[in-house]
N, C-alpha and C positions, 0 to 999 in steps of 0.2 A: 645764516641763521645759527652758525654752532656757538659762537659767541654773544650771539644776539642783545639781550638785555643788558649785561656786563659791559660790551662793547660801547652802546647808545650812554650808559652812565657814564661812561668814564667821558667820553666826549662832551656831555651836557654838564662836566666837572660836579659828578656828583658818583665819586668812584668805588667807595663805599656800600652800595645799596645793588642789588641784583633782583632778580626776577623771570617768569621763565619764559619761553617762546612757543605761542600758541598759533595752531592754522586750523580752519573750520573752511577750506574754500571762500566762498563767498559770503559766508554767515563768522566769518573770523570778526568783525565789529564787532557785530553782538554778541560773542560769545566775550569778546575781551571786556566788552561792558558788564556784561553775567558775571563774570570773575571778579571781579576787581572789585562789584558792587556787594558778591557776598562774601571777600575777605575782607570787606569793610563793617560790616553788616555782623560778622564772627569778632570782632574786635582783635581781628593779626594784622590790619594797618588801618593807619588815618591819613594818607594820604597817594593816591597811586597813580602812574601817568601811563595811559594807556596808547602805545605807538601803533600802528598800519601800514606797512609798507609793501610797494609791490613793485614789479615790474613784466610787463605783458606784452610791452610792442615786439619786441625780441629778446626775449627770453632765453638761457643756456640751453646749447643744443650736447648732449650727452651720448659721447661713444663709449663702447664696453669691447674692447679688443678680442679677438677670439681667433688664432691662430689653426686653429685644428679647424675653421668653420671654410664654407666652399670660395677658392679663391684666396683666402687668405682673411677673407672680412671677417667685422662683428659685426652686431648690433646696432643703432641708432634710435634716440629717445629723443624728442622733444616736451619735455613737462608742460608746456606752454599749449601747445596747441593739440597734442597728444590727448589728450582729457576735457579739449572741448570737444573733438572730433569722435569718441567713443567714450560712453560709459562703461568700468569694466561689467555691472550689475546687468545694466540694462539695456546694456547692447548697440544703442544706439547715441550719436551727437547730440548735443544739445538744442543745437537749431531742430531737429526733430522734434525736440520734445514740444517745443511752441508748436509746432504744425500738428501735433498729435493732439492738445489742446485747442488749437484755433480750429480742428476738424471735430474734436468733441463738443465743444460748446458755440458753433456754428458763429466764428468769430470773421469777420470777411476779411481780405484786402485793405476793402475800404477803410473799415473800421480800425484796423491798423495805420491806414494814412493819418488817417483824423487824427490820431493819439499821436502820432509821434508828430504831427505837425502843432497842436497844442503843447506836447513839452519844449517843444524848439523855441515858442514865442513866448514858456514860462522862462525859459533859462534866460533868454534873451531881457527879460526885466531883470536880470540880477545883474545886469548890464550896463542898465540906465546911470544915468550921473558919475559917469569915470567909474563904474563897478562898484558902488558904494556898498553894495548889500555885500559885495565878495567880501570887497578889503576890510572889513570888520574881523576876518577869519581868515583870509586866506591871505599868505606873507611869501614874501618873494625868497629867492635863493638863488647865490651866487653859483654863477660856474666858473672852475677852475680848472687852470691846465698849469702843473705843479702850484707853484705859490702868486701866478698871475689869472687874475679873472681876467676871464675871456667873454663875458656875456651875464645876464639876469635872466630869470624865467619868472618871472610875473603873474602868468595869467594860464589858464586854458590854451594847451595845444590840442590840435586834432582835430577841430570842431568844426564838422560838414556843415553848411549852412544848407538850411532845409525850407524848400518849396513846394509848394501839390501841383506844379510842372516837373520837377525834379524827381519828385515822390513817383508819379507816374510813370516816367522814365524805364524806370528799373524794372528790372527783370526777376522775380521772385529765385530764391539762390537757390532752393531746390524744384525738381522736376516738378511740376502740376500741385506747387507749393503756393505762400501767401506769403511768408515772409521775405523780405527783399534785405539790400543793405542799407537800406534809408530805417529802416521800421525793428534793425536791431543795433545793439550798442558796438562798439568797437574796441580793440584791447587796448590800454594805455597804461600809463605810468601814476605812480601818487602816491604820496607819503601824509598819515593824517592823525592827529594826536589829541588826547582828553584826559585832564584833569581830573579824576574823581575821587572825594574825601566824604570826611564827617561834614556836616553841617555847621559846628563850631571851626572845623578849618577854612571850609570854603569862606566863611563869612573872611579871613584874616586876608585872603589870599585874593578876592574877586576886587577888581578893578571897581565893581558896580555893587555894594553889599545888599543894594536893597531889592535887587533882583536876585532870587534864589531858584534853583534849578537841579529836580529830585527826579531818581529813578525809582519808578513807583513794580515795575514786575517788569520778567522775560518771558519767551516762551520758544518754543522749537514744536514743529510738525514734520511727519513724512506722507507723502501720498504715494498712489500708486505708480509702479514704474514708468518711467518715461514721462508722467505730466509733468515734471517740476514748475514750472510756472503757476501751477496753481496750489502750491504751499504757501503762497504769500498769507492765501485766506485764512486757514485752520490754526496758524502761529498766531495771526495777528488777533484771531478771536481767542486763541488761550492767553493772549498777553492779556487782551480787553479782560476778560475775566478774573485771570490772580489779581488784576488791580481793581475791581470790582467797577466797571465804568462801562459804558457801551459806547459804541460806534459813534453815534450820537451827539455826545459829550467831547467831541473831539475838536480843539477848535482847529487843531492842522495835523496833515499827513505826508507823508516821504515812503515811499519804496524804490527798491534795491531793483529794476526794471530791465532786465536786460532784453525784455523784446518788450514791444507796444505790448502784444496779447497781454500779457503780466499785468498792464496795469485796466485795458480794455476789461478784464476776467476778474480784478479785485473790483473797480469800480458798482458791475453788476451784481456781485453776491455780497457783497458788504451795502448795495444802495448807497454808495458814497457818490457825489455830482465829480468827475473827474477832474472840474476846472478848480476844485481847492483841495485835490491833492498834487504834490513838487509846485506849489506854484513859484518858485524860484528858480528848477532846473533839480535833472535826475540824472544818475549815471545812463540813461539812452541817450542821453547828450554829449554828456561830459566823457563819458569812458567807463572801461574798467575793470579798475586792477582791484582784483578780488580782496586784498588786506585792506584796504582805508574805505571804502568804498562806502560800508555801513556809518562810519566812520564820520565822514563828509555829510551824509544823509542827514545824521541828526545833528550834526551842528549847524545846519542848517534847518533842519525842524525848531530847534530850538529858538533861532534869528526870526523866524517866522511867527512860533507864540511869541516873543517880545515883541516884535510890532503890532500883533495884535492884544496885548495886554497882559499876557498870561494865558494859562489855562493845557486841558492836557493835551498832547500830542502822540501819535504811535507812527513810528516807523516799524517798514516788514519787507520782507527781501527771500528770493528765493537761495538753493543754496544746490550745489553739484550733490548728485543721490537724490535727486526729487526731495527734497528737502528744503525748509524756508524755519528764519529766527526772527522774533521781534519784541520791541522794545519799547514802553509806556515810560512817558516821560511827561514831566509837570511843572511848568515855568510860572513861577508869582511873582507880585510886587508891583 
């Protein structure tokens, strides 16, 4: 990341042009859509490419030498798993915070299986016909060992195939807990990117001109410590609102999900039917590496209002600090 933006241009031969390096945790999507839409919005660009990248299966593990320390040791940091495992604010892991909320708003087990067993069978329709709905958006990438590819990666790694025999299975991960590892997401990898311009450039640059595709408002909320899963709600109704729309009015939704609860707990207080929101597949399935993640979400929100004709869409995602960001978007034509 010291080079970040510079680095990516010069590579994408476009060496010229810089930019800077943004991390929000888990709300780093929408924040990099917030930017980028209101230095578009300020008129200091007309065109801006908005990158995601992560990496979370294993992550740099970080020593700090300490010669005077007992033994001779220092230190050891993990950034990766360090900061799922404790909040420095709030004291506790994040798998807490679901179980703090699944014990707040009397969310079961069960209720848990159900959800993550529905997104398993949404994700799995993005599946159907050789992955058609992916390959619209998602492009392979070679791997290389010096100047020889050694392999492709195509598609989705990692992805637990999920049953309500399977589901039952498990063992909830903490003591006299509800959540399991079926029923939260898992750390991966992913790199994920978006074009965003004026409206006269997009029209130059879109494969498809008569399909256009507007971010109509953001929003960011904090809740109290430790629920973070239920930020999803308070964002997505301040996004609903700057863009003056309700719930309602939505003809698709996408959330940032990293446990069932999350989406069990939007479902209820927004009154949304759960079966039409991710109906393609959510980071509980897919993974997640906290930069692309939002990222991925809406472009596949978006894939979603075109098949259905248009019309608006909200994606909302929680985010490390009990915190959640989201984002109204509006697909015509």
């Amino acid at each position: 990341s010291f080079y970040g933006a510079p680095w990516l241009a010069g590579m994408i031969g476009a060496p010229t042009i810089t930019g800077p390096t943004l991390s929000q945790a888990c709300a780093t999507s929408a924040r990099l859509v917030a930017n980028a839409t209101l230095e578009i919005e300020a008129g200091q660009r007309e065109c801006i490419l908005a990158v995601g990248c992560d990496r979370t299966s294993n992550g740099p593990h970080v020593y700090y030498p300490n010669p005077q320390g007992i033994g001779g040791m220092g230190e050891a940091e993990n950034p990766v798993f360090d900061n799922f495992n404790i909040d420095p604010w709030a004291k506790q892991p994040m798998i807490q915070t679901a179980e703090n909320v699944a014990a707040k708003e009397k969310i079961s087990r069960e209720e848990q299986d159900e959800m993550t067993l529905l997104r398993y069978g949404q994700y799995e329709k993005s599946l159907a016909n050789d992955r058609a709905f992916q390959k619209r958006y998602m492009l392979g990438v070679e791997l290389k060992k010096g100047k020889k590819v050694i392999g492709t990666l195509e598609a989705d790694e990692g992805i637990h195939p999920t049953t309500v025999e399977g589901l039952a299975k498990l063992r909830p991960v903490q003591p006299d807990g509800t959540v399991t590892f079926g029923s939260q997401t898992h750390p991966a990898d992913g790199n994920a990117g978006m074009v965003l311009c004026t409206k006269d450039r997009a029209a130059k640059l879109s494969t498809d001109p008569s399909i256009s595709i507007q971010v109509l408002s953001f929003a960011e909320a904090r809740v109290e410590k430790a629920l973070m899963p239920m930020a999803v709600v308070p964002a997505g109704r301040d996004a609903l609102d700057r863009a003056g729309v309700k719930i309602g009015d939505c003809a698709a939704i996408t959330t940032h999900n990293p446990f069932a609860v999350n989406d069990v707990y939007f479902s209820r207080e927004m009154s949304v039917d759960p079966t039409k929101i991710n109906r393609y597949g959510s980071p509980l399935i897919w993974g997640h590496p906290q930069g692309p993640t939002g990222l991925r979400a809406m472009i596949e929100l978006i894939e979603d209002l075109k098949d259905a004709g248009g019309g608006i869409g909200l994606f909302s995602g929680c985010a490390a600090g009990d915190t959640g960001m989201a984002v109204v978007l509006k697909v015509g034509g």
